[in-house]
N, C-alpha and C positions, 0 to 999 in steps of 0.2 A: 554532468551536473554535480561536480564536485563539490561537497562541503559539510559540513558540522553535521553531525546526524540529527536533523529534528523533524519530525514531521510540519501539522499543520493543519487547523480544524478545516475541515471540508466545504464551510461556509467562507471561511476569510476569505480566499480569491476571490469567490461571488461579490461580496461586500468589495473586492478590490476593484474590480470590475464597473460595479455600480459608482463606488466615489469618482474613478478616471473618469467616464461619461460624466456626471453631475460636474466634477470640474471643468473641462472641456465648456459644458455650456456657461459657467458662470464667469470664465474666463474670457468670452466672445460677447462684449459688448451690446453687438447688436442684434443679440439674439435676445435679449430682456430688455433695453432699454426704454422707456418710458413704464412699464410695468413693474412699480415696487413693490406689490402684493407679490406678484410672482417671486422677483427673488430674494425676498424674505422668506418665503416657506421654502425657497429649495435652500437658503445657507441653514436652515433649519435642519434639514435633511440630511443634509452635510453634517452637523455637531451629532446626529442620532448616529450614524454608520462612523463616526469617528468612536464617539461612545461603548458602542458593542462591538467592536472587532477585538476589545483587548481580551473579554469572557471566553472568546469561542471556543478557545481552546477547553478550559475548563469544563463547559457546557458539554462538549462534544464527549469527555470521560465521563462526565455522570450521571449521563442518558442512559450509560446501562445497569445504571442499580436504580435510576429516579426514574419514572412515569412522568412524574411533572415537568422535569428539564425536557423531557424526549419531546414531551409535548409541546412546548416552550420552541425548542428549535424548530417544531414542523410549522408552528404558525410565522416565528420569523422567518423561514424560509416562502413562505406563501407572502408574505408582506413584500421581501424584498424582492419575488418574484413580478407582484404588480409594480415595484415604484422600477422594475429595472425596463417592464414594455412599455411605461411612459416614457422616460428620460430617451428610450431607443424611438420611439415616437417623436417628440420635441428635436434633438438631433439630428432626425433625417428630413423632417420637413423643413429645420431650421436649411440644413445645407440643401436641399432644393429649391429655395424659395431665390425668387429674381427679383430684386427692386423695380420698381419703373422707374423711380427716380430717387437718383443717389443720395439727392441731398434730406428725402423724407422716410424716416426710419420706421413710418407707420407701416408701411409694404412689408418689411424685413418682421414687424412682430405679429402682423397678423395670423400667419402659421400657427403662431406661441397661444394666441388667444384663441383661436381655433382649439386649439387642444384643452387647453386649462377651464374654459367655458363651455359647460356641456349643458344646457338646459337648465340654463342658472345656478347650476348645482357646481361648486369649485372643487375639481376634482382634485388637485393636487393635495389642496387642503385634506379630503379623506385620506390619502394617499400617509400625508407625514403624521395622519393622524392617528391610522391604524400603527406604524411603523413604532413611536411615540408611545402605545399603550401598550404595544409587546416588550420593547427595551424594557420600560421602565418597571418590569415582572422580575427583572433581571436580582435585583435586590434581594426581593422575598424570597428567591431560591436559594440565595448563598453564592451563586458565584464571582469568578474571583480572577483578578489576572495572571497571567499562566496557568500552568499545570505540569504535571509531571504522572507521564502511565504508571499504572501500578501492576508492578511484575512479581510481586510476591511468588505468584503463582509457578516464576520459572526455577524448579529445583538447579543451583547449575552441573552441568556434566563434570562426570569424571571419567577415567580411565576404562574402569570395570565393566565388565559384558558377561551374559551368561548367553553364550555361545548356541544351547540349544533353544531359544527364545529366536533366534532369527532365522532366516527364510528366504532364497531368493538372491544373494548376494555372494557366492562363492567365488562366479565370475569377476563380479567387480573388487571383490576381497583381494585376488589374484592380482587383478590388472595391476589396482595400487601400487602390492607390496614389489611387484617388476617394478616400478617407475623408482620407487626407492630404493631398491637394490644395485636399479642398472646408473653405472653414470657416465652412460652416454645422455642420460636426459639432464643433464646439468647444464643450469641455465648460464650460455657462454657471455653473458652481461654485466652477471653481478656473482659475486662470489657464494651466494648461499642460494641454494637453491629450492623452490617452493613450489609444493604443486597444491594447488586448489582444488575440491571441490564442492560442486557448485549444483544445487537443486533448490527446489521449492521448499518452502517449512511442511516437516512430517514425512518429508520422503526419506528419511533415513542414511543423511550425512555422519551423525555424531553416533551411529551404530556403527558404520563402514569402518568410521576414525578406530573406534575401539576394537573390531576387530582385527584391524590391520596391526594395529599398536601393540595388540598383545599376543598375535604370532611369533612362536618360537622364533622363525627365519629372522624377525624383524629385530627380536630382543638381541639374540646373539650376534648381529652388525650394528646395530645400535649401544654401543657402551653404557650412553649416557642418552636418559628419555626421559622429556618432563611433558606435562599435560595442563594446559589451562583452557579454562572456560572466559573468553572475553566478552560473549552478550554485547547489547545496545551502546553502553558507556564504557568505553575504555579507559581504567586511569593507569598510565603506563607505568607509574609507580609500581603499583599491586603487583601489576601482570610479571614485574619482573622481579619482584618478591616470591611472588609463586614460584617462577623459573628457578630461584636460586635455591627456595626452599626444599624443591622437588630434586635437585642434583645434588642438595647434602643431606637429603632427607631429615631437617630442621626445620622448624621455622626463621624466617629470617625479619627483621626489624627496623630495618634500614631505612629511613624516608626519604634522603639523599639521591637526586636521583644520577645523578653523575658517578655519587659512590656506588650504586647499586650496578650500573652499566660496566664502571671499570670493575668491579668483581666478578662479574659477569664475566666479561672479555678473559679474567688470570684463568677464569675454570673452564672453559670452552677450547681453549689455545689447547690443542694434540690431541682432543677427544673428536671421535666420531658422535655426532649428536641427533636425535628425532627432537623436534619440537611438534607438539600438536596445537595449534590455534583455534578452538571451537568456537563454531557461530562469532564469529567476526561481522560486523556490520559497518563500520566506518571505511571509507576510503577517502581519506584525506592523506596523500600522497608524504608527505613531506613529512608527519607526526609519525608515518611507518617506517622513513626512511632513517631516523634517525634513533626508530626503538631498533631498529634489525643489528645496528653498525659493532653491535658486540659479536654477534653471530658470524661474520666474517673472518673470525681468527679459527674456529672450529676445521680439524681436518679438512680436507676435500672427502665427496660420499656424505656428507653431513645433508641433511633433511629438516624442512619444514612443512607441515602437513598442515593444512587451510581447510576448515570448513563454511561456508558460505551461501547465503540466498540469494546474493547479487554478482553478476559479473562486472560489473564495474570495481568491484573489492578486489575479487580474484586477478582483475587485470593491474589494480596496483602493485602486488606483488609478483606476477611471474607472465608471461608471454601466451598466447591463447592456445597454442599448441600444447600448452602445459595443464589446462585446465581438462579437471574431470566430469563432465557431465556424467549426473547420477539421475539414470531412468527410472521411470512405475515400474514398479513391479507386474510379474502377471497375473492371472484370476486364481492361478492355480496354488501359485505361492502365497498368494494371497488369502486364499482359503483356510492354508497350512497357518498363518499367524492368526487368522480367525477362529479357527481350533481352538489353538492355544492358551485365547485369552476369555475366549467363552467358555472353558471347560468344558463340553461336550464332546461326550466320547463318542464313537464312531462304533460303541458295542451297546448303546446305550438305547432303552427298547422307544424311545421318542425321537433318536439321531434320522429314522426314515420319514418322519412327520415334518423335522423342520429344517432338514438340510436344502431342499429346494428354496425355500425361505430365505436361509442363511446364505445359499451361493447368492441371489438377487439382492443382497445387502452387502456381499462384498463387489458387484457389478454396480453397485450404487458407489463404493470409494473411488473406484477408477483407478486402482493401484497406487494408491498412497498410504504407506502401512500406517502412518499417524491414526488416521481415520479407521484403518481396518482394527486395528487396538482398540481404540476408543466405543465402537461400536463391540465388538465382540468385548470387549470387559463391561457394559452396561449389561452384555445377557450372563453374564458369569453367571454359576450354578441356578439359570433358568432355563426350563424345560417349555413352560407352557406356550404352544404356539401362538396364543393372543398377543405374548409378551414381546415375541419373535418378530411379528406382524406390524405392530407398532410399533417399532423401532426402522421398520420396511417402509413404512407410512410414511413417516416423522420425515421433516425438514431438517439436516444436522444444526442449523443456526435456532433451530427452536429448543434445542434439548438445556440443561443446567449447564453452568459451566464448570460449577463443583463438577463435575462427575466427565466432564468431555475435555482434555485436553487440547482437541484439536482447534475449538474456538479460539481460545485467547491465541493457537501457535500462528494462527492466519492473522487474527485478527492484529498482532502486534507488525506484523509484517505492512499492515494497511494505516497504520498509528502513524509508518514512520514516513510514510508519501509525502510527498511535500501538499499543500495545498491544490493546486491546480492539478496536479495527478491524478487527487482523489475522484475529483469529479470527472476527469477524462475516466478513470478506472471506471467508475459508478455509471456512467455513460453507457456503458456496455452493457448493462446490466439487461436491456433491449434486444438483445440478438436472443436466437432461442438457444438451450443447450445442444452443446458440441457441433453449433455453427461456424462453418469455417470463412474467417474473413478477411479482405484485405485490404495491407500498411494502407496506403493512399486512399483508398475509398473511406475509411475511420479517419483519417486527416483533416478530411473536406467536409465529414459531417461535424467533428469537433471544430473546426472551424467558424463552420455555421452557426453553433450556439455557443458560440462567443466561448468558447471553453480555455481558449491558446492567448497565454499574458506574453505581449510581445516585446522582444528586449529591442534595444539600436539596433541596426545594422542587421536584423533577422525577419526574415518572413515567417510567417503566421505560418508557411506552409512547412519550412526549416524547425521553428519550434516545434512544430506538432509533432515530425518524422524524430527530433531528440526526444519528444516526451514521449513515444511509443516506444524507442532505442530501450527509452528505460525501463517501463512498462515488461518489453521481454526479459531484459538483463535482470529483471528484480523476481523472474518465475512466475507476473499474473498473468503475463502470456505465453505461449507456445509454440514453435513453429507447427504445422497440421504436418502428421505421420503421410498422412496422401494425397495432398495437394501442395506441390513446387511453388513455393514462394505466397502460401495464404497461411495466419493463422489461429488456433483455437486458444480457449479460457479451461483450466481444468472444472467439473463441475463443481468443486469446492469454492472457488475461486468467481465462478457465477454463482454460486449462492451466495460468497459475502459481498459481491455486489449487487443482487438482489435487495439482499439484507437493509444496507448502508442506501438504497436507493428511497426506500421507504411509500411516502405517500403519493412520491410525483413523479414517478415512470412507471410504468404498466405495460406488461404482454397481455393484450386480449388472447384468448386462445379458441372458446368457447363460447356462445352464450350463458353456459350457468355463472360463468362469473362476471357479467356480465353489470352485475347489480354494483359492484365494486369498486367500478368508475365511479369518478364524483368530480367537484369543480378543483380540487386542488392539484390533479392530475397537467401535469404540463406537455409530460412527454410518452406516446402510445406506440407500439408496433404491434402490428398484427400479424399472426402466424395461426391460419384457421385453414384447414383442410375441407370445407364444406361449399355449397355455392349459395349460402348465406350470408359469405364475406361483405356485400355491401350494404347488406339490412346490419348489419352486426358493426359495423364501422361509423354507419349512420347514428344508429342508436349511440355509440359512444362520442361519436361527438357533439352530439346535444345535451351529453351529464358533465363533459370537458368541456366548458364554454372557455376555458382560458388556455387550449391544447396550444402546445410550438411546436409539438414535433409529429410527425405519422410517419411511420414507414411498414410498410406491407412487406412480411416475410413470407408469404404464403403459398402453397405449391400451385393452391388453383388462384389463379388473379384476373377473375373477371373486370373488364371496365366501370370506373365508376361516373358516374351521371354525377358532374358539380354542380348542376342548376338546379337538381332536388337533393343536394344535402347541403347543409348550414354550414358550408364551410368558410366560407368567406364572412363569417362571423367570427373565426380566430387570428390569435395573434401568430399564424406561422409563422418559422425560423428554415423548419425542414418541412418539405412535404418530397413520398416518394411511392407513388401511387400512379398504376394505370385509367385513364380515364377517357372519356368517349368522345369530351368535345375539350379546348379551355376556352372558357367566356372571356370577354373582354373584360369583368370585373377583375380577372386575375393581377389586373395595375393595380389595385386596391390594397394590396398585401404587403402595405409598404417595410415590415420586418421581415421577410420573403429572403434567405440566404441562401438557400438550397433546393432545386428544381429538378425532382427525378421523374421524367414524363416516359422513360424507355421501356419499346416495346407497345409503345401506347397506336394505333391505326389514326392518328389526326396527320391532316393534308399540310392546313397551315395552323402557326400561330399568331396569334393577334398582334397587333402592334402595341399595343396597350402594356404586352409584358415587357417592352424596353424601359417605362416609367420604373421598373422595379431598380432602384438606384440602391440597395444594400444584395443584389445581387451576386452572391459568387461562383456558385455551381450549374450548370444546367447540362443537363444527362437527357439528350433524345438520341440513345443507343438504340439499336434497332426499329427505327419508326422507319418502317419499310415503304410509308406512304404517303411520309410530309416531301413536299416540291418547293418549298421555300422557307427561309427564315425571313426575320422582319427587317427592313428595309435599315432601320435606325438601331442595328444593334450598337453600335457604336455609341449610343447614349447610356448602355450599359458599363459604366466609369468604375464599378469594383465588380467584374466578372476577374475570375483567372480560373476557368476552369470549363470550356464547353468540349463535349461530348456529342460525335455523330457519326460515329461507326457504325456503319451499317446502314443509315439513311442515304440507299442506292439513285433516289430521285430528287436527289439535291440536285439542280443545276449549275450553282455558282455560290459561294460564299460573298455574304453583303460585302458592299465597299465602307470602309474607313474604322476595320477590322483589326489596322496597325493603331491606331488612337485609342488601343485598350490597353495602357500601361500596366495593368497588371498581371493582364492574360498569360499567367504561364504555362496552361495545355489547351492547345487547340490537336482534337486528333485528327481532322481531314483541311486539308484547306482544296479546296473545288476550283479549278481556271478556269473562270468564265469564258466566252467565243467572244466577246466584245470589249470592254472597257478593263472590267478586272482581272486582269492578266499578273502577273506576276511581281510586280513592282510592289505591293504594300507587303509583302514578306520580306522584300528588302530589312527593313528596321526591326522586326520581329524576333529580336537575338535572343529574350529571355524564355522564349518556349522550351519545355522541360518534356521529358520522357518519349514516349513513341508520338509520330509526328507520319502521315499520308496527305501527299500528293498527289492529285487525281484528273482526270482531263488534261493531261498534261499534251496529247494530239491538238488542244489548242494553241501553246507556246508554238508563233511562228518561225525564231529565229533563235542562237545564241546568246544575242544581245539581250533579249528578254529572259534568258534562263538565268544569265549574269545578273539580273535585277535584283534575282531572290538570295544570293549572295546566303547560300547556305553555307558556306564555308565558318562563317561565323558565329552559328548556332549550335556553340559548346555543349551544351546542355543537353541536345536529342542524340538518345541512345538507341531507338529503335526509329529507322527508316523505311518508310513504300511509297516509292513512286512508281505510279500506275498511267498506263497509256491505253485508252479505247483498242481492246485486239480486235485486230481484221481495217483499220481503221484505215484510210487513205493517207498516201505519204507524197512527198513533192520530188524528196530526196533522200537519200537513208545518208548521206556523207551531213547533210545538214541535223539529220536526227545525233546524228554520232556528235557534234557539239556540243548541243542542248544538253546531251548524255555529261558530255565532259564539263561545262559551267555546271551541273548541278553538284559539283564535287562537294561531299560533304566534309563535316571537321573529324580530324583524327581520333575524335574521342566516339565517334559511332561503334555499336556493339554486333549491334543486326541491321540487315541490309536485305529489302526484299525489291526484285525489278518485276514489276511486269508488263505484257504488252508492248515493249520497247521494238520500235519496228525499224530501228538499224541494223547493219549484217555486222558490224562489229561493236564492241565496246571498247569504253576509252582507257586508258594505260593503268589511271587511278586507280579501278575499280580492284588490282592485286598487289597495288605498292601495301610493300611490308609496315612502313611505317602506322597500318591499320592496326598498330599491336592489339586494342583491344576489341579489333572484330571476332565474334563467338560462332557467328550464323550468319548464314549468308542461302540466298533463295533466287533462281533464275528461273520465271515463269512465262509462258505463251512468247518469247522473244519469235516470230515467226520467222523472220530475216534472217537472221543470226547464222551466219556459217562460219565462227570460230570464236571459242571460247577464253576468253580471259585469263593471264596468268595467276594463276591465285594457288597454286604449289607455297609461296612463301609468305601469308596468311599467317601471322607465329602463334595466332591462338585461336583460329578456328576449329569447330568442334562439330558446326552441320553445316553441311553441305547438300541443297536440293534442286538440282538441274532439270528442268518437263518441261515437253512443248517445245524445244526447237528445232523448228521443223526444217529449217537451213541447215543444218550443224550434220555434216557428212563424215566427219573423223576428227577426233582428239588427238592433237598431236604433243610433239613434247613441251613446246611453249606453255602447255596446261599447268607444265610443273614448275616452272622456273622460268627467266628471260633470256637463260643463255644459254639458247639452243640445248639445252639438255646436260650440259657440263657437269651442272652439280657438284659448280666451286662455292655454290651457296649449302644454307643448312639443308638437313632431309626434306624433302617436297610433306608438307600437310603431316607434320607432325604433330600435330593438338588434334587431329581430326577424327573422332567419334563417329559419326554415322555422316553415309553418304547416301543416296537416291537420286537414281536415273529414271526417273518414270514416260512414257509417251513417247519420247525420242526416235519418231517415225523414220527418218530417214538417217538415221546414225548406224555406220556402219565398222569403222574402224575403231579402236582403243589401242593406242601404242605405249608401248614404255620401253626406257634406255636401258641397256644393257649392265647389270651389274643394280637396279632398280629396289630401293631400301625405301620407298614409301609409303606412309600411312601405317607408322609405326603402331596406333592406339587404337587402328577403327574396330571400334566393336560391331556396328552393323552397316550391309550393305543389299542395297536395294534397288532391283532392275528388271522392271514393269514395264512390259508392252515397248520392248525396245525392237520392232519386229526384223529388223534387218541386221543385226548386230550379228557378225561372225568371229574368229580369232580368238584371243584367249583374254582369261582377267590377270590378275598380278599375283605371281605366282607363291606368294610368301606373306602371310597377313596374322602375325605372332599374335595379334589381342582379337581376332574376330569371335565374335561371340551367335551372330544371327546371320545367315544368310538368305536371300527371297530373289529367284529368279525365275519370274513369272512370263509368260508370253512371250521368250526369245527366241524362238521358234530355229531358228540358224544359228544360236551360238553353241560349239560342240564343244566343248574341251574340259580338261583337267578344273578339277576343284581349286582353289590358292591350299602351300599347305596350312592349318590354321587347329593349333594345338589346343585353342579355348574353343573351339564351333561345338556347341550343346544345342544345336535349332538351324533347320535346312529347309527349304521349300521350294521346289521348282515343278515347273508345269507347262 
């Protein structure tokens, strides 16, 4: 998302949003024709949102010193929240509606009069009417087209640090000053070399810079060190006025910028040089490439030192191996800068009053010193614990901003989002704090409300995964410290999207606040600990008559009863709620994008919910007890996304489930015993991410496993195909086909079998060309008496073999194809952890003489292997965990294994 630094008020997309719809319909004939009333109020509609898109910016600044603007946008955001679920109404009825006959255009607008005539009252008319009296407030406010932030408030850095002011950074003081001293970190690409780093605003980049800078070590290899502050707007003039001025210790005057670059270039030529770059914000490639080109003549050993909020900056200039992630700090260190800037001495006869107080105030920063400063300098030379208390209490986005640095340092970070950002950022604001969440699942709900402005050539699902890209790359997300691949908002970070979210998203938590709902609320999520959740959800949406969104974060989630609450009274977008039954009203919902029923006890669902035509999502994960989906999903024309893992009493997946062109996750697909066999997965190439295959004991032949023609389905990266264990077989040489037609595309990651009821497997399953297989899983194979070459696997990492109950001895084949020679690479060299569990009648483990495999395995595991005699492998340099439970006949020697810190056998 390369380009000019500017942000972008937080409404404009919304307005961008709303006009594309209103065009769309005014561009389609026969969606208004014969109706002139109608599209006269919508070109009307049209000239308002042309009108106010150019203010917003404006607007959007001076909402925080004006009351009145603030108020000004909440109402036009409530306006353009109604004119946007008509236009989304009109459009969807328009595109469902079927003529009966082509040549009479009255069929095609009744839909339109339907909508626009509500009880003689013309709705649209209200609609541009309200819209029409907010604009036009726009005047008496003063604003104005454009705007420009006002950063007064950012003193810019210099050089200077008082060294006992910090806390917590020695190690990374260190690290630094290694990467600039060593030059083996010279970046082999380009002649000057740059390390970045890169953290959230207030974590304490432009500290690290200063202390690294002003290290003895640093000064005496550095000859020559100049220090600029480049902030939001770069003008490469200055910056290199600075440079020069700072290497002759002058000013320099130069506006030239050509003459200023070749001066630049005479005085750099044979010096060793540090540049520091602080708070860099542009990453516009090419304006960088050509301010560096002086810096090229400088020694080799020569340094540029980056500080930065975004890795997309940092990656302009240096390679990601190069970049510094700069962590929180801890509580402890934390504490120590909270000292410091409260003044409270620790001999002080009120330091035992309010120190528990003060640790609970710096457990609220979360380790971002910005914050711990800022709070601990508002209690400077205060003692009294009421004072201590309220500041414990206090919301950081409530306090002045005279007096809090840490507002504006976030807040400029959120200025510079582009439009659509904002409101995917603000979106979040929904999750409770320090919930951990995931990329794809935030995808498909921004999705759903319309959040993702789609370019050519891009799915909604593509943009969404680059606006999250950036999202992290810019520090408002996180990857989560304990959970692999989910992640968290610092709470700073939900609070200014809290903040900025305003009147129309709400976390229910509790009934006392209860009262706080009202109609302009759009978007709820519930996170209530009590089993009042469904009186409490009831209740709020009967104050939210205009809700789009619900989503239930709750630990207790009882079912909720749809036929006694008013929900089908809203305009949903999202709904993500357990519930008892769905009525057939649920066709009704015709703005309905996201459908999270998982975990819900329903058998079936209605047919009625195939009518839902703005459809994208449906999540029936764990419905342990629905037996069927509906007959006509296939009438669902923008699904890309169904969800049924774990719904065990599916019998078959509908027919004409390939005529969803969009559909890019389906996670099970079910072989029916009769008609829907495997052929409409034929054409199903665009399906994305993990992908199961089930009943597969129904495929009676080859020919039909050839149908499915996975070979062509690029895009799945995790595979399970799954066969009924214990199941009846005809022939296992015919199963052993099936096996080999299901051969998937070389770009599969993980690979799990199970059930597979042939004694062998086919060649595929260990050609190397799988370079990016990770994982790999052989489960209940009952048959099975020899296992697969997969020795030359070049980047497998697990490996988990149970349950087969054929498999009498591993022989050398396991490691390689040729016979054991080992004219190939080392057998399972990427391979991390291994697991033999159950393997009832396994009795041999061979290896070739002179045996150098499984260079990395850190863990190895072998459960209930009960016949297993002979020895393991005798040399295993990276093992770390060893578990040899229930092998009741295996005697021998340990591997030798210089990292083993953990043994378990029994």
């Amino acid at each position: 998302m390369t380009s000019k630094l500017e942000g972008g008020a937080y409404l404009s997309s919304f307005v961008d949003v709303i006009s594309k719809k209103l065009s769309s319909i005014l561009e389609d004939d026969s969606v208004l024709e014969g109706n002139d009333s109608a599209l006269e109020l919508l070109e009307r509609l049209d000239e308002i949102l042309c009108d106010v898109e150019p203010v917003l910016d404006d607007a959007e600044l001076k909402q925080f010193r004006n009351d009145r603007v603030k108020k000004w946008l909440v109402d036009l955001q409530d306006a353009l929240y109604v004119a946007d679920d008509f236009l989304d109404e009109l459009s969807t009825k328009a595109a469902t509606a079927t003529p009966r006959d082509p040549g009479n255009s009255y069929d095609w607008s009744r839909p339109v009069d339907s909508i626009i005539e509500d009880s003689g009252v013309n709705v649209i008319e209200k609609i541009v009417a309200k819209l029409e009296s907010v604009v036009r407030r726009k005047g008496k406010l003063g604003l104005e087209r454009g705007a420009k932030l006002d950063t007064s408030w950012r003193i810019p850095s210099t050089s200077l640090v008082v060294s006992s002011d910090v806390f917590g950074r020695d190690e990374d003081k260190e690290n630094i000053i290694k990467l600039l001293l060593d030059d083996s970190t010279c970046d082999a690409e380009s002649l000057v070399t740059v390390i970045p780093i890169v953290g959230m605003g207030g974590i304490g980049k432009t500290t690290l810079a200063q202390l690294v800078y002003n290290d003895p070590k640093v000064v005496e290899n550095f000859g020559t060190r100049a220090w600029v502050c480049v902030a939001e707007n770069p003008d490469l003039v200055n910056v290199t006025r600075t440079i020069l001025g700072a290497i002759d210790s002058s000013p320099c005057n130069m506006d030239n910028f050509d003459l200023l670059q070749t001066n630049l270039k005479e005085k750099l030529i044979g010096k060793t040089f540090l540049l520091v770059l602080d708070d860099v914000w542009d990453d516009r490639r090419d304006m960088w490439e050509d301010f560096l080109k002086p810096f090229h003549y400088g020694n080799n050993g020569s340094k540029i030192l980056l500080t930065t909020r975004n890795e997309n900056v940092a990656s302009v200039f240096a390679p990601i191996n190069l970049h510094y992630g700069l962590s929180l700090l801890s509580n402890e260190d934390c504490w120590s800068v909270f000292l410091k800037h409260s003044t409270i001495s620790t001999n002080s006869k009120h330091y035992a009053t309010v120190e528990p107080i003060g640790r609970k105030i710096v457990e609220k920063c979360k380790g971002l010193p910005l914050a711990v400063k800022t709070l601990g300098g508002l209690l400077r030379n205060k003692d009294n614990k009421e004072d201590w208390e309220n500041i414990l209490e206090c919301k950081i986005w409530e306090l002045s901003e005279d007096g809090c640095k840490i507002i504006p340092a976030l807040r400029v970070s959120y200025h510079y989002l582009p439009s659509s950002l904002k409101r995917c950022f603000v979106y979040c604001s929904l999750y409770p704090e320090d919930y951990e969440f995931d990329k794809d699942e935030l995808v498909l709900l921004w999705m759903a409300e319309d959040l993702l402005q789609p370019k050519e050539n891009n799915t909604s699902k593509k943009i969404g995964c680059a606006y999250f890209d950036e999202l992290v790359a810019r520090s408002f997300f996180q990857p989560s410290n304990t959970k692999r691949g989910l992640f968290v908002m610092h709470d700073l970070m939900h609070e200014l999207a809290t903040f900025f979210a305003r009147k129309f998203y709400f976390k229910l938590e509790v009934s006392e606040n209860l009262h706080m709902v009202d109609s302009k609320i759009r978007h709820l999520s519930l996170f209530s600990n009590y089993e009042d959740t469904i009186t409490l959800f009831g209740e709020a949406c009967k104050r939210a008559v205009h809700l789009r969104t619900a989503l239930d974060f709750s630990s207790y989630r009882p079912s909720i009863d749809v036929e006694s609450n008013p929900l089908l009274l809203q305009q949903f977008r999202v709904f993500s709620f357990r519930v008892k039954s769905v009525p057939d009203s649920i066709g009704e919902l015709i703005h309905l994008r996201y459908l999270n029923l998982s975990g819900t006890c329903i058998v079936t669902l209605p047919e009625s919910i195939c009518k839902l035509y703005n459809l994208q999502t449906l999540k029936l994960r764990g419905c342990v007890e629905l037996e069927m989906l509906p007959s006509r999903m296939q009438d669902l024309v923008n699904l890309c996304h169904l969800d049924i893992r774990g719904a065990s009493r599916l019998k078959e997946i509908p027919k004409g489930m390939n005529k969803l062109k969009h559909l890019h996750f389906l996670s099970d697909y079910i072989v029916g015993e009769q008609e829907n066999g495997m052929r409409e997965l034929g054409t199903m190439d665009n399906l994305h991410g993990s992908f199961c295959i089930s009943k597969l004991e129904n495929v009676k032949n080859s020919g039909e496993a050839l149908e499915a023609k996975m070979g062509n389905k690029k895009h799945i990266n995790t595979l399970e195909l799954n066969w009924l264990p214990d199941g009846d077989i005809d022939d296992v040489e015919t199963e052993r086909d099936i096996l080999d037609k299901l051969q998937p595309h070389e770009n599969l990651k993980e690979l799990s079998i199970n059930g597979y009821p042939g004694e062998r497997f086919p060649d595929w399953l260990g050609l190397s060309c799988y370079s990016n297989m990770t994982e790999l899983s052989l489960d209940s194979c009952m048959n099975c008496c020899e296992l697969p070459s997969l020795g030359q696997l070049p980047s497998l990492q697990h490996l988990k073999i149970s349950k087969l109950d054929g498999l009498e001895k591993i022989d050398l084949e396991f490691y390689n194809k040729n016979d054991g020679s080992f004219r190939q690479e080392t057998p399972f060299k990427s391979l991390e952890t291994l697991k033999f569990h159950k393997m009832y009648s396994w009795e041999e483990w061979h290896f070739p003489d002179g045996f150098d495999g499984f260079p990395k395995l850190r863990s190895l595991s072998m459960r209930y292997c009960l016949k297993l005699r002979g020895s393991l492998p005798a040399h295993l340099p990276a093992l770390e965990e060893l578990a040899i439970v229930e092998c009741s006949k295996l005697v021998c020697s340990l591997p030798r294994a210089p990292k083993l810190i953990w043994h378990h056998t029994r």
